[in-house]
C-alpha positions, 0 to 999 in steps of 0.5 A: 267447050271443044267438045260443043265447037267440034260438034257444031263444025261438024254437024253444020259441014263447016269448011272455014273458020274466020274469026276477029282477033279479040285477044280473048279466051272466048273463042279459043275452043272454036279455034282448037276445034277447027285445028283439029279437024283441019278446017282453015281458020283466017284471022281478021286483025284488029284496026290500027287504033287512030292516032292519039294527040302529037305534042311537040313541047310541054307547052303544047301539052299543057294547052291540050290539056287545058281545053275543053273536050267533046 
């Protein structure tokens, strides 16, 4: 809750909040709490996903397709 992160931040002297980029609620409550006491927070983005199989026809797709997989 806010009122659990506000707490925590104080009583530990948390100057710095960096948190992942989950996309989530689940740690919003860390966020609102670092906002209202004014500690800078840094946001680690997610990685760029790899890039997934390129077909350049519908044959070439089919044949993907058709293989066997790990």
């Amino acid at each position: 809750t806010l009122a659990r992160e506000l707490a925590l931040l104080r009583s530990h002297r948390i100057d710095v909040l960096v948190s992942r980029n989950a996309g989530g609620e689940a740690t919003y409550a860390k966020i609102a709490a670092a906002r209202e006491t004014g500690i800078p927070v840094v946001m680690i983005s997610r990685p760029a996903p790899p890039p997934g199989p390129l077909a350049q026809t519908a044959a070439e797709a089919l044949d993907w397709i058709a293989r066997p997989k790990p």
